[in-house]
Steps between C-alpha positions, in 0.01 A plus 500: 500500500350827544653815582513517848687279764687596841676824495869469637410715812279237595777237465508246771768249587382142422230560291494432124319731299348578179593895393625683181802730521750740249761323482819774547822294463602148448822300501621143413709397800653177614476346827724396796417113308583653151173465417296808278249774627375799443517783746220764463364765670077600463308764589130678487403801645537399861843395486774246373626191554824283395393148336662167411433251230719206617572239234421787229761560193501629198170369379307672767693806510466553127094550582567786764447870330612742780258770547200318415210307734543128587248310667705271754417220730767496781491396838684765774803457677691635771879529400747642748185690674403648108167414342600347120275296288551186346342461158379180434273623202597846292322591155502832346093670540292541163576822299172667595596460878846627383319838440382518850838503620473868656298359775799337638767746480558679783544892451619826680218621752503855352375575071808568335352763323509716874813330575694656152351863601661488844804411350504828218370686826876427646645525224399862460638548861853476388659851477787418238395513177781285374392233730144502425588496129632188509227385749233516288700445145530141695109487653400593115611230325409242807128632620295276317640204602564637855128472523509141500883356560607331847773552683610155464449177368484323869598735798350801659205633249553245285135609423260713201594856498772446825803661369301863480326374821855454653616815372241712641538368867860592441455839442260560774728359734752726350309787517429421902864490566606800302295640760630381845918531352618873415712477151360275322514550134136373388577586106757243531307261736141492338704432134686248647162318643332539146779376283681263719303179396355685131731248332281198614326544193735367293678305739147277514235466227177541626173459360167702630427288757838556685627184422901489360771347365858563534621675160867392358581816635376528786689143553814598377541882647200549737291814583805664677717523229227554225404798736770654462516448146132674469613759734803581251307502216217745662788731637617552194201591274394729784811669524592456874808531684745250544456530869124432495524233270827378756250539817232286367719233335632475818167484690368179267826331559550457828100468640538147542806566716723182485678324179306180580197656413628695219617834622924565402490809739342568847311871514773763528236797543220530745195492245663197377499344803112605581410325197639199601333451815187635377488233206600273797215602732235535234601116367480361850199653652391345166626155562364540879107591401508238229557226725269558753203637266329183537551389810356538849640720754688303791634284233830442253563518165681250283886555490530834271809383306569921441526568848726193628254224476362680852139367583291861545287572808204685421411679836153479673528869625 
């Protein structure tokens, strides 16, 4: 099988197709009739899809690498109004296709190289000294791999490069509402955007291509709390205050808002509570252009399982 096939925008309901896709994640479930399979979810560089192997155990699932190119014969079903595939054929592609692998990784739109100098451009923005200190004691030991790390293994910009791609939107929608609300403290605000999610890397183990693994870390305590661990730790060589290393502990701990999704306090400041809804808006306009990027206007998407399973309209206007 050569290395080409159907993409998974081009994905069609009935059809069985020939393609070859990274395989991301993969699970050994059982069924409603106690029966094996493995649950998987693919992807190239114009989307991803979930999969099942029905009738698959141990055997087959001990031939699935994750992060590596399959080719897969699989016909395409429609499953509670999703698109999933269902493998009848799955072998891992030859090693010198397996160096070809950047051509189906999808990446941040921008070069990260532009996207890391707009971030040390807001960083020098911020006023405090103390604050900035521990800004860019953090950004030093992270930029290299901020170049390249996602902001997730499977959500919003889950792709190469999209945790500094999701960081820079931040601040620019920071920067536009510092301007429309008086008393807004921007030191505090633009820190808050550039460190909030820092401790990703470490919470997931990427390699360059953006694709990652949770870390036994990042499992057990998750980029919250090792955030505020890193944030400790760079307060305290730089020698700021208790306060500012208070105010930005603070920020990083309650972004995500609600203990369910990992946050023990709800913002108790108004920067704090900026960042939250800017990570929120920022993730969801995300979610929002990536499923309807490939299809035609007048038309749904799938069900986007981040934003309620909702079906998206992309407008004709």
């Amino acid at each position: 099988m050569k290395l080409e096939g159907t993409r998974i925008s081009e994905l069609k309901a009935g059809e069985t197709i020939n393609g070859i896709y990274i395989l991301k994640d993969a699970e050994i479930r059982v069924s409603s009739n106690k029966k094996t399979y493995i649950d998987m979810i693919l992807s190239d560089n114009t989307g991803e899809i979930p999969a099942k192997w029905w009738d698959a155990g141990e055997e087959q699932f001990a031939t699935l690498t994750p992060n590596k190119l399959f080719y897969v014969n699989a016909r395409v079903d429609q499953w509670r109004e999703v698109l999933q595939l269902n493998i009848g054929k799955m072998r891992i592609a030859e090693e010198e296709y397996q160096k070809r692998i950047s051509e189906f990784v999808r990446s941040a739109p921008r070069k990260p190289e532009e996207m890391l100098e707009e971030v040390y451009a807001y960083t020098a923005k911020i006023r405090s000294s103390e604050i900035r200190n521990i800004v860019m004691a953090i950004l030093d030991r992270k930029e290299e791999k901020l170049k390249y790390w996602p902001a997730a293994k499977l959500l919003h910009h889950s792709i190469r490069s999209g945790l500094l791609y999701h960081m820079v939107r931040m601040l620019k929608s920071a920067e536009a509402l510092s301007g429309v609300y008086d008393g807004i403290n921007t030191d505090l605000l633009f820190a808050g955007v550039i460190i909030h999610d820092m401790a990703k890397i470490g919470e997931l183990d990427a390699n360059q291509l953006g694709m990652a693994e949770y870390t036994k870390e990042g499992r057990l305590l998750g980029h919250i709390i090792m955030g505020v661990e890193e944030i400790e730790k760079a307060g305290r060589e730089t020698g700021a205050s208790r306060e500012a290393i208070l105010l930005l502990k603070h920020m990083v701990v309650s972004h995500h808002y609600e203990a369910d999704y990992g946050s023990p306090k709800k913002p108790m400041f108004l920067e704090a509570e900026l960042l939250h809804h800017i990570d929120m808006i920022d993730a969801r306009v995300y979610d929002y252009q990536n499923a309807t990027r490939d299809i035609e206007p007048g038309s749904f998407s799938e069900p986007v399982w981040s934003l309620d399973k909702r079906n998206i309209y992309k407008p004709m206007l």
